[in-house]
Short mmCIF file of the C-alpha atoms (twelve columns), coordinates in Angstrom:
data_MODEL
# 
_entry.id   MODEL 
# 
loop_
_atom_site.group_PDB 
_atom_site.id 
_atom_site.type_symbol 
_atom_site.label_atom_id 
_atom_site.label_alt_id 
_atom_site.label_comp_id 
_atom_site.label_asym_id 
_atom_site.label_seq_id 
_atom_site.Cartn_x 
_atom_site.Cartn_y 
_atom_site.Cartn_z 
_atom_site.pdbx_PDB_model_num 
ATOM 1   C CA . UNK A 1   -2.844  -159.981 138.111 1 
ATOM 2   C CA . UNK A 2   -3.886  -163.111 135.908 1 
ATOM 3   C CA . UNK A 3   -2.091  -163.743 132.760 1 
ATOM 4   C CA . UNK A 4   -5.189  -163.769 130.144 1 
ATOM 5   C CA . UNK A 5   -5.198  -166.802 128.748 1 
ATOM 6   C CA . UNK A 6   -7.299  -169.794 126.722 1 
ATOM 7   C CA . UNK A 7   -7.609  -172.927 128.797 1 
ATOM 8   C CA . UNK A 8   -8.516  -176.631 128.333 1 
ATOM 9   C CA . UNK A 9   -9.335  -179.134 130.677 1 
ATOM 10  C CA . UNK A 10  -9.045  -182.794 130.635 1 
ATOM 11  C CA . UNK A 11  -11.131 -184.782 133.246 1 
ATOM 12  C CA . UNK A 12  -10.595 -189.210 133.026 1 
ATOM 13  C CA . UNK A 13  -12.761 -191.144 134.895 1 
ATOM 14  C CA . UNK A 14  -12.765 -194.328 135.885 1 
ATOM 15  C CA . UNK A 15  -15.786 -196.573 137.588 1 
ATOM 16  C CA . UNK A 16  -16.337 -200.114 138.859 1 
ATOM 17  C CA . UNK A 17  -19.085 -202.401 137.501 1 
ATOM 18  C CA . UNK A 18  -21.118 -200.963 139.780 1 
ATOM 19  C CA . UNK A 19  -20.841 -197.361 138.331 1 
ATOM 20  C CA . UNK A 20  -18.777 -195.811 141.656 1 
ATOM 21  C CA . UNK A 21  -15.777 -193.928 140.832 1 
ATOM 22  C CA . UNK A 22  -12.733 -195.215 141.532 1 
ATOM 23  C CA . UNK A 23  -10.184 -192.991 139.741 1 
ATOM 24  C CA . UNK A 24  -10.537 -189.303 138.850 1 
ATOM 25  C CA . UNK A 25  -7.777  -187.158 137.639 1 
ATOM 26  C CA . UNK A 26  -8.594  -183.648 136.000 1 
ATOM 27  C CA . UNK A 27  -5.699  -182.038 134.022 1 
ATOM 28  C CA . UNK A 28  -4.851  -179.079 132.073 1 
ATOM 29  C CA . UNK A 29  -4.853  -179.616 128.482 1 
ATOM 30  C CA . UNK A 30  -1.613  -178.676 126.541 1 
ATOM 31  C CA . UNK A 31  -2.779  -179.920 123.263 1 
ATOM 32  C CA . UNK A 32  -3.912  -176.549 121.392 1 
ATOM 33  C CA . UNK A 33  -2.516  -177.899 117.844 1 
ATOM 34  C CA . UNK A 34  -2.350  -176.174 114.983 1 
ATOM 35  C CA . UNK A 35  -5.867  -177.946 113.848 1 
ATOM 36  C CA . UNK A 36  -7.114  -175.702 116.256 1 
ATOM 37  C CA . UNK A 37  -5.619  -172.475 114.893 1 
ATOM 38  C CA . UNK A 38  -6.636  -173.598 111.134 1 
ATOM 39  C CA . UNK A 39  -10.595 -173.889 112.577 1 
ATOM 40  C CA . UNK A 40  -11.027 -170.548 114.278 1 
ATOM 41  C CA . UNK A 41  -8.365  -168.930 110.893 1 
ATOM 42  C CA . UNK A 42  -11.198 -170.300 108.632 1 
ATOM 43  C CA . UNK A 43  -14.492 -169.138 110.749 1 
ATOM 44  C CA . UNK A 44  -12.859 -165.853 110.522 1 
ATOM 45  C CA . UNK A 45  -11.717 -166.052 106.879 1 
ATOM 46  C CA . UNK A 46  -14.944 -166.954 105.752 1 
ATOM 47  C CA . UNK A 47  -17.172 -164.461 107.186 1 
ATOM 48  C CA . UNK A 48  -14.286 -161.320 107.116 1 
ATOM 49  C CA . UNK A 49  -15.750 -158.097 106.156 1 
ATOM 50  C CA . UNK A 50  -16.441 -157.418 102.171 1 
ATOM 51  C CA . UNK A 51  -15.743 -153.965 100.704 1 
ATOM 52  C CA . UNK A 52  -14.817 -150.781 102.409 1 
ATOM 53  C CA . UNK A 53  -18.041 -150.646 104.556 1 
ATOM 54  C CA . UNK A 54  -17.833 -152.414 108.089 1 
ATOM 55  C CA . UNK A 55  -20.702 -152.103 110.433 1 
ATOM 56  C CA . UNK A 56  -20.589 -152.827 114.227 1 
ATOM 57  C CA . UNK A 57  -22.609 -155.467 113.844 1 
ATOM 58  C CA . UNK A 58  -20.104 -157.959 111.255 1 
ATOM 59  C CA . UNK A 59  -17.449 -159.531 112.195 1 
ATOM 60  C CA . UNK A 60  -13.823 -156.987 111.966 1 
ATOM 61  C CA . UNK A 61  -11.958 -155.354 113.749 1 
ATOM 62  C CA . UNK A 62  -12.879 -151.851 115.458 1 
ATOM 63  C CA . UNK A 63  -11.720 -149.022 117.227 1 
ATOM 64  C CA . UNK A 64  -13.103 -146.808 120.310 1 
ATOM 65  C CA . UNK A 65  -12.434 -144.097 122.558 1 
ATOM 66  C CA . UNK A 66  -13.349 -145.412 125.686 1 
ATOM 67  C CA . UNK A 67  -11.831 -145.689 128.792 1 
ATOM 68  C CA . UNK A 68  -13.333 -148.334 131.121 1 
ATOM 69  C CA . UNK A 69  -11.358 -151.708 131.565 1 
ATOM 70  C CA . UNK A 70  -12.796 -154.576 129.722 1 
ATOM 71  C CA . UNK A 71  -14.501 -156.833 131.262 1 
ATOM 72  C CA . UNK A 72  -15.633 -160.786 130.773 1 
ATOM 73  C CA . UNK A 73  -18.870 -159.680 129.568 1 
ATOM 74  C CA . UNK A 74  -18.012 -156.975 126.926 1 
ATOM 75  C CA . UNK A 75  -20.420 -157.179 124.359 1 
ATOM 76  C CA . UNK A 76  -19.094 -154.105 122.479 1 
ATOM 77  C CA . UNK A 77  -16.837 -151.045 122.549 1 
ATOM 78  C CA . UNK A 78  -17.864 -148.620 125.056 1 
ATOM 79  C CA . UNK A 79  -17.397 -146.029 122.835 1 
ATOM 80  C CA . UNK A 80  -16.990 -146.770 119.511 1 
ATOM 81  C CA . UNK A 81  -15.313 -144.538 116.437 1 
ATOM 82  C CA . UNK A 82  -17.588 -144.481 113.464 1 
ATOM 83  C CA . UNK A 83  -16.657 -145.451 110.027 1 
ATOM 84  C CA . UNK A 84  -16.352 -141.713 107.922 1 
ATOM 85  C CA . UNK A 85  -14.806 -138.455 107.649 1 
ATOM 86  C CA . UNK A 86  -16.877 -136.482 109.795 1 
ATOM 87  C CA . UNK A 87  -15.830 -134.760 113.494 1 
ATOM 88  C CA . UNK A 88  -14.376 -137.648 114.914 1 
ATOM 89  C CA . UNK A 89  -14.656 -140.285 112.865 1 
ATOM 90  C CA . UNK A 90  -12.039 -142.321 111.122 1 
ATOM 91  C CA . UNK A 91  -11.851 -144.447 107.499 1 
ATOM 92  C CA . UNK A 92  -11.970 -147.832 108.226 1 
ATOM 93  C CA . UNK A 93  -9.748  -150.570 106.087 1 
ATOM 94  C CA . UNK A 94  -10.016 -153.775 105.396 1 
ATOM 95  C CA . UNK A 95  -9.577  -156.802 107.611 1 
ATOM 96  C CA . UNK A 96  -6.866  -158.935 106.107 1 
ATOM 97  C CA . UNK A 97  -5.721  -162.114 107.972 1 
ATOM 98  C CA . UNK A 98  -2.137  -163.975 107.380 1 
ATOM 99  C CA . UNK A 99  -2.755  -168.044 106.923 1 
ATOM 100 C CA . UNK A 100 -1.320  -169.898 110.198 1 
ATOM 101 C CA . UNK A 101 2.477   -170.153 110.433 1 
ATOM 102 C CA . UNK A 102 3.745   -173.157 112.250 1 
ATOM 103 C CA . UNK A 103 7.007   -172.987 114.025 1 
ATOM 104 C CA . UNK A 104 8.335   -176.343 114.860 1 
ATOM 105 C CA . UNK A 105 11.017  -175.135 117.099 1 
ATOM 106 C CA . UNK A 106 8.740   -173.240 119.394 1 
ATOM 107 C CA . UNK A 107 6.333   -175.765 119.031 1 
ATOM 108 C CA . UNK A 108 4.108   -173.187 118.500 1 
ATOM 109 C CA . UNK A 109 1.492   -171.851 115.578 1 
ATOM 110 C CA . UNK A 110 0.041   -168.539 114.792 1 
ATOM 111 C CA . UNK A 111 -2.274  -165.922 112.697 1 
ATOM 112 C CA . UNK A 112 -2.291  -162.240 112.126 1 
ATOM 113 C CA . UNK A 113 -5.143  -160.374 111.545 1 
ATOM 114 C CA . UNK A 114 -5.300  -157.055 111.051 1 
ATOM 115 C CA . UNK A 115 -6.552  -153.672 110.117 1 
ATOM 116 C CA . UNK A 116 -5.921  -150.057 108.995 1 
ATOM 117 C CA . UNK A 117 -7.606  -147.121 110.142 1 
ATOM 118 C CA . UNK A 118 -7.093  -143.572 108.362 1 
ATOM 119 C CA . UNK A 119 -7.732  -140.335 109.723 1 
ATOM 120 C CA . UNK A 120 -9.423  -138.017 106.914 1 
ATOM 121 C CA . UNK A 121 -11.418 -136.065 109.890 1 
ATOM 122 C CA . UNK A 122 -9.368  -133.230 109.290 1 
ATOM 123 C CA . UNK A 123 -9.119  -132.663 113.241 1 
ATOM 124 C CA . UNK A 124 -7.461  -135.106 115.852 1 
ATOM 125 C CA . UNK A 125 -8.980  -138.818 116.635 1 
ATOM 126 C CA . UNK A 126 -7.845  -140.347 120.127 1 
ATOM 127 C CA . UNK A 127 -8.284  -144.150 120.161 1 
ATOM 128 C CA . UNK A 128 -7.988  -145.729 123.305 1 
ATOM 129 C CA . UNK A 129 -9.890  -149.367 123.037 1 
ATOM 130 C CA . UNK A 130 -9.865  -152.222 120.382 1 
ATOM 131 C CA . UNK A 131 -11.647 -154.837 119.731 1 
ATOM 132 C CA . UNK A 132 -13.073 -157.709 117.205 1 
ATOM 133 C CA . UNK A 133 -16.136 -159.165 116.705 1 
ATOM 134 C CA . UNK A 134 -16.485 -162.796 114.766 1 
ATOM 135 C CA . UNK A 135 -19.772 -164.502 113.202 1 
ATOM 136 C CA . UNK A 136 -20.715 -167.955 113.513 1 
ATOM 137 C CA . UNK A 137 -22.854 -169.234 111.061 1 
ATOM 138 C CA . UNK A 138 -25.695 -172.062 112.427 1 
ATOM 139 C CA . UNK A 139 -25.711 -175.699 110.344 1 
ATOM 140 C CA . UNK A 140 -28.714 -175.807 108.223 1 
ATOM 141 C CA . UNK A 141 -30.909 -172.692 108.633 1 
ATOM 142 C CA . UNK A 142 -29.550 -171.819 111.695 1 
ATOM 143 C CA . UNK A 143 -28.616 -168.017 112.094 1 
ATOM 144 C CA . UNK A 144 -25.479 -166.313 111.886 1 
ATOM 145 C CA . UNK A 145 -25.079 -164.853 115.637 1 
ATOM 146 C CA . UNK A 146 -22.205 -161.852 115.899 1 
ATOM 147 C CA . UNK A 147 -19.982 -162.211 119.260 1 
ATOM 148 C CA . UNK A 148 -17.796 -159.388 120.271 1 
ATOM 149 C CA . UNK A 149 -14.628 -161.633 120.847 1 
ATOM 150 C CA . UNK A 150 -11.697 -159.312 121.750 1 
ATOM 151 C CA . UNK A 151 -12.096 -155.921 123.783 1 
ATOM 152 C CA . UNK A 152 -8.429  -154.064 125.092 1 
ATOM 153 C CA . UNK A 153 -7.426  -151.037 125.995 1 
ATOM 154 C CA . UNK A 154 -4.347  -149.900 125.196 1 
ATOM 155 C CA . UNK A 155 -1.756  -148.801 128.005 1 
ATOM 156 C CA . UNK A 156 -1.838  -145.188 126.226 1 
ATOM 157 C CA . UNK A 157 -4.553  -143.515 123.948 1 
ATOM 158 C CA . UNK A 158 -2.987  -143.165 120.350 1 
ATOM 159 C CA . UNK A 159 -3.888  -139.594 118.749 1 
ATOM 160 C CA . UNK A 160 -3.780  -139.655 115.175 1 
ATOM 161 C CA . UNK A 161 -3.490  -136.433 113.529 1 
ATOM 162 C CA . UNK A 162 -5.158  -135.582 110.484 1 
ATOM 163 C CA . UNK A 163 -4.027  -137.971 107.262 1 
ATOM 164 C CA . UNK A 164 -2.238  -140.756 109.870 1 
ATOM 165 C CA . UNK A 165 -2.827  -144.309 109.710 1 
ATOM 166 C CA . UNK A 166 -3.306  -146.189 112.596 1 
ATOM 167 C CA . UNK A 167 -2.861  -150.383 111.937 1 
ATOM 168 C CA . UNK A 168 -3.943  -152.693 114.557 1 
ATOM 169 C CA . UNK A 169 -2.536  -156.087 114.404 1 
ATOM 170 C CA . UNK A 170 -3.811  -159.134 116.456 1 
ATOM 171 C CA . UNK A 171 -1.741  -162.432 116.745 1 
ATOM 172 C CA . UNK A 172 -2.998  -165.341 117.512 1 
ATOM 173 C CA . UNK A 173 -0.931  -167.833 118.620 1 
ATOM 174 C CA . UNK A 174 -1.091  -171.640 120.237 1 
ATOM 175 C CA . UNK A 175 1.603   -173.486 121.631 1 
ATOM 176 C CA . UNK A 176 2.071   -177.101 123.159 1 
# 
């Protein structure tokens, strides 16, 4: 099984005066910095959720009941838990996000985001997938476009009884 992961390539090139290669060398990139971190922390930051009233279609964190394996081209839950107190549902939170820490002697950096869900159903909620969706906001008039960017499913289904709080954490980190 692969190790998911974020890669970077780096391909040099070099050609004659005649434009024929003559040296090619591609290499993986180890060079996530922090820099990088601090960009994708503030595209999230800026567009997180306002209020107590997420929608699938902003950019936070959310919580299904599905069972199929994620796949590369996820665009969504499979089955999603609605915001509310009705059969099923659950009270969504706030997304909150923790600034980048940088840890020199890991040589590493990282962000939390996170989220609370509360169970005011007044019968059982099983949540078995989780996931995140982020905007990304055009220059000019260009539109904001919504990507589901995180799907998992967790290696057990977590039943929350009636008045529990279920908080999902993510933790982004880099390293070089």
């Amino acid at each position: 099984m692969r190790k998911p992961n974020i890669d970077a390539y780096l391909t040099v090139i070099v050609t004659d005066k005649d434009g024929k290669v003559v040296y090619r060398r591609r290499y993986k990139s180890r060079s996530f910095v922090v820099g990088f971190l601090n960009a994708l922390y503030d595209v999230f930051s800026a567009h997180i959720q306002v209020g107590n009233v997420p929608s699938f279609n902003t950019p936070n964190i959310v919580v299904g009941s599905g069972t199929a394996k994620p796949t590369i081209n996820d665009t969504g839950l499979e089955t999603p838990i609605n915001n509310g107190t009705g059969v099923g549902q659950l009270q969504y939170g706030r997304d909150s996000l923790v600034a980048p820490v940088t840890n020199l002697s890991t040589n590493s950096a990282s962000f939390t985001w996170s989220k609370s869900f509360t169970n005011g159903s007044g019968g059982n909620v099983t949540v078995s997938e989780v996931g995140a969706y982020a905007n990304l906001t055009g220059y000019g008039a260009g539109p904001t476009q919504t990507f589901f960017i995180l799907h998992d499913l967790l290696p057990s289904p977590v039943t929350l009884a009636p008045n529990q709080v279920l908080t999902v954490i993510y933790t982004i980190t880099v390293s070089t």
